[in-house]
N, C-alpha and C positions, 0 to 999 in steps of 0.2 A: 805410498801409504799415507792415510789422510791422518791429522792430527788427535779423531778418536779414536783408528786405530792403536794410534803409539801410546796413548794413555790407555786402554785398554790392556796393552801388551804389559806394559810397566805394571798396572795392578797385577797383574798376574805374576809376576818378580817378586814384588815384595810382600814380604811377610805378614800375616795377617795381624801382629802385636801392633806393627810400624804403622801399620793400616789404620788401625783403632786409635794410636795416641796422633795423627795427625784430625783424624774426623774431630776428633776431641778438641784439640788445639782451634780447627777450624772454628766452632762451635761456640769455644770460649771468645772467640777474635768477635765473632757478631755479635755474642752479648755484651760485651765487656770495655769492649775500645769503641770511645766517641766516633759515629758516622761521622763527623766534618774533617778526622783523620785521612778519608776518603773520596777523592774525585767521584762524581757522580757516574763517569763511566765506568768505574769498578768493580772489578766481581763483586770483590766483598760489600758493596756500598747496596749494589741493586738486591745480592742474595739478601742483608739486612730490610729493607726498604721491601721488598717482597714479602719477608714472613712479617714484619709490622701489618703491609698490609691486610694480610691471609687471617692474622689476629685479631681484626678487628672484622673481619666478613665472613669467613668460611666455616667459623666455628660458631657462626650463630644460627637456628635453626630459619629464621624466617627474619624479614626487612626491621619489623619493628621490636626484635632482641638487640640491634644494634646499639653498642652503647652511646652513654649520650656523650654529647663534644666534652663535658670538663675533666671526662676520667682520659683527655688527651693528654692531661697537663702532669704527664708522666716522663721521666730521664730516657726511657726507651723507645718514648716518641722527638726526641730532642734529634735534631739533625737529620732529622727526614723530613724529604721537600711536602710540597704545598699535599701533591696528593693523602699524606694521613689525615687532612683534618676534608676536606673536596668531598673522597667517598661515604664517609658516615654524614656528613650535611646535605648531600644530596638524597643517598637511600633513604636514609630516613623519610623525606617529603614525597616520593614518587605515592602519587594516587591511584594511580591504576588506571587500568582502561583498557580500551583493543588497542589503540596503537603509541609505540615510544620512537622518536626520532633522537639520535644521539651526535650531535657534532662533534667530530674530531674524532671518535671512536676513544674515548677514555674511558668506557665505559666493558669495551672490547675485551674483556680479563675475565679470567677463570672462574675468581673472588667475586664476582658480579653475577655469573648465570644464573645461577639458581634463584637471587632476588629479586631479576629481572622476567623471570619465565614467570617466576610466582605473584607478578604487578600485571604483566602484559601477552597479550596474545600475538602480535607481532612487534619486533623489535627492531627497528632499521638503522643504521651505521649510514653516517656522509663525512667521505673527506677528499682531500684534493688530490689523493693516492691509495691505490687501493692494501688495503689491510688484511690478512687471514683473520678468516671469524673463529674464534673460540666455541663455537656452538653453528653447525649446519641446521640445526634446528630451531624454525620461528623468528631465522634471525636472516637478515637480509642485508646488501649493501649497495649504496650509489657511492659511485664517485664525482662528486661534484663542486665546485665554491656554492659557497651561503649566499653568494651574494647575488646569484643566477635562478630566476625564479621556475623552478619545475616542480613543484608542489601545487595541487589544489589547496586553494583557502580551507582554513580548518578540517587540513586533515589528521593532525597527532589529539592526541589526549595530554600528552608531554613532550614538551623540548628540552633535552638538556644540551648543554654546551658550557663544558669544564676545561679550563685553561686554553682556550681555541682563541675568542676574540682578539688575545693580542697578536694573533698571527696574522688577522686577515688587513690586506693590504700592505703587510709589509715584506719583507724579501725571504720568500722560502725555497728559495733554492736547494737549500739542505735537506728539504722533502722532496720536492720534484723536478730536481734537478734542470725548471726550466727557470730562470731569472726575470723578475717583475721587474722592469728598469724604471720606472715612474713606482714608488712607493705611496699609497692612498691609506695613513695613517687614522683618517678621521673615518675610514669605511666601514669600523665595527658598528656605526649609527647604522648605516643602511643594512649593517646584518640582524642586528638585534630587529630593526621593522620588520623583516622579512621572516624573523624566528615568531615571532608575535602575530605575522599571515598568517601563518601555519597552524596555528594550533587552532584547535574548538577555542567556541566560549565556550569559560567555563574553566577553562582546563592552563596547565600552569609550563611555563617554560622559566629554567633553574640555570643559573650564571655562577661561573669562579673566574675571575681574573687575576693576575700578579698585581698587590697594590704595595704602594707606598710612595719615596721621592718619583714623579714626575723621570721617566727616561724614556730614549729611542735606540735599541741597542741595532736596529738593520734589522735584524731578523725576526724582532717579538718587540713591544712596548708594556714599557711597566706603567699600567691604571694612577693617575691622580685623582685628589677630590676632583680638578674639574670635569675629569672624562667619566669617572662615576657621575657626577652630576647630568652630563650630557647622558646617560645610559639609562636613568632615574629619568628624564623628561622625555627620550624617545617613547617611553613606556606610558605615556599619560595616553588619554585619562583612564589607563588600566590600573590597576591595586598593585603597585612595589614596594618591595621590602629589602633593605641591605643591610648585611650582619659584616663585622669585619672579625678577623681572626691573624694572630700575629706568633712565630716562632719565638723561642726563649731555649736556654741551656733546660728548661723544665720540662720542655715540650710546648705543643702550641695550645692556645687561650683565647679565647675572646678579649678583644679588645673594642676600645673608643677610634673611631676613626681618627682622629688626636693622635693619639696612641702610635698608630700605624704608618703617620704622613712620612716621617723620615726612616724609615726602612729602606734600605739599599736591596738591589738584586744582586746575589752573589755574594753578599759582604756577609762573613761566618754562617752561610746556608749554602744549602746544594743550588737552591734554586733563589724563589719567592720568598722573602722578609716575611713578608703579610698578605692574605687574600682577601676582596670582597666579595662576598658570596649574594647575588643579589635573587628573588621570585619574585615572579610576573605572574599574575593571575588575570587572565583574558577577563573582560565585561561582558555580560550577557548582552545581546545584541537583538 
C-alpha cells in the first residue's frame, strides 16, 4: 500500500471535527510562524512559499496588474527566498512577441501560464534536464546547456534566465546526476553572449542572480560587484540596466548595491540575501 493510500485510509478514520481543527491549525502555522522556522525542503516552508507566490500572480487578471515591487516590503513576504521578489520584476517587463525562451525553466509554474500565453505565442523551456511542462500548449522544451550554440541568431523576442547563471559551470551533479569534474566558474560570461545571440534586436533578455559577499559554494556561485560588473560589460555595447533587491524581517526592498555587498547566502534566508536583477536590450543592427 503506497503512502497516499494510507493517508487516504486514515482520513477516512478520522472524524470530520478532528479533520477541520487540524486544516485550521495547518492554516494558522503558514500564516503566523516565521518561514526561516523552516528548512527550505519543508512542507510547510514550500506550501508557504507557494501561496505567497500564487498571491502575487494568479489572482491578477493580466501581467501588468501585477503589483509593484515596494508592496513586497511586507512581514508575509519576509523569509521567502529570492523567487518572491524574481517573478513580479520579471513579468512585469516581458514585452511580448512570437517567441519566449526561458533558461532554467523558472518560469515553468502554474502562477506564470496564463501571463506567459497572454505575452507570447510560443514559449520555449531550456535546461540541462528535462522538466514536465505545466502547459502542453504553445509550450515546448529542449534540453540543452546555454553554453552550446543551437539557436539561430535572433530567434526569441525574449530571453529570460532567473537564478540559472550561477549554475553554469559549476557542479550540478544534483541535477544531472552526471559530475562536471573541471568547474568553469567564469562561463556565465560565455552564456550571457550567447543569451544576447539569440534574441532579435530590439528585443530584451532579463537576469536574476544570487548577489552579495563574493562565494563558491561547488554547486552555485554567489554574484559579486565584480562578476556583475563582468555581466554589465559582456552586454556592451547593448543598453543594461541592473536593479538590486535585498531580504529583511520586512520583506524584500530595493536596495543600493552598498546595500547588498555583504549579504551572505543562507545566513537567516532560505536561500539568496540579495539579488541582481539585470535587462539587456539588444541594439538595432
Amino acid at each position: 500500500m503506497t503512502w497516499v493510500a494510507v493517508r487516504q485510509f486514515l482520513k477516512l478514520l478520522t472524524p470530520p471535527l478532528a479533520l477541520s481543527l487540524y486544516r485550521q491549525l495547518r492554516q494558522w502555522a503558514l500564516q503566523s510562524i516565521p518561514g526561516h522556522r523552516f528548512t527550505n525542503n519543508s512542507r510547510i516552508y514550500k506550501a508557504k512559499r507557494h501561496a505567497a507566490l500564487t498571491s502575487l500572480c494568479v489572482q491578477f487578471p493580466g501581467w501588468s496588474a501585477l503589483p509593484d515591487l515596494p508592496s513586497l516590503s511586507r512581514p508575509e513576504f519576509a523569509y521567502i527566498d529570492e523567487r518572491v521578489v524574481e517573478y513580479p520584476w520579471v513579468l512585469r517587463r516581458l514585452v511580448g512577441g512570437q517567441r519566449l525562451l526561458d533558461v532554467g525553466c523558472v518560469l515553468n509554474y502554474d502562477f506564470c501560464v496564463n501571463i506567459l500565453k497572454a505575452k507570447y505565442q510560443q514559449i520555449y523551456f531550456q535546461n540541462l534536464v528535462p522538466q514536465a511542462l505545466v502547459s502542453e500548449r504553445s509550450f515546448f522544451q529542449v534540453v540543452q546547456d546555454i553554453r552550446v550554440p543551437i539557436w539561430y541568431e535572433g530567434t526569441f523576442d525574449t530571453v529570460t534566465c532567473l537564478s540559472t547563471l550561477e549554475h553554469v559551470g559549476m557542479d550540478n551533479v544534483i541535477y544531472t546526476k552526471i559530475h562536471e569534474k573541471d568547474t568553469r566558474p567564469t562561463d556565465y560570461i560565455r552564456a550571457v553572449e550567447e543569451l544576447i545571440r539569440i534574441v532579435k534586436p530590439g528585443g530584451q533578455v532579463l537576469i536574476t542572480v544570487p548577489f552579495g559577499r563574493p562565494d563558491n559554494l561547488g554547486w552555485i556561485q554567489v554574484f559579486g560587484p565584480e562578476q556583475v560588473y563582468q555581466l554589465m560589460h559582456a552586454a556592451k555595447p547593448h543598453q543594461a540596466t541592473v536593479e538590486f533587491f535585498r531580504s529583511s524581517p520586512q520583506g524584500w526592498q530595493r536596495a543600493s548595491q552598498t546595500d547588498c555587498e555583504q549579504c551572505i547566502f543562507g545566513q537567516d534566508v532560505p536561500a539568496a540575501g540579495a539579488v541582481a536583477a539585470l535587462e539587456i536590450i539588444k541594439g538595432q543592427e
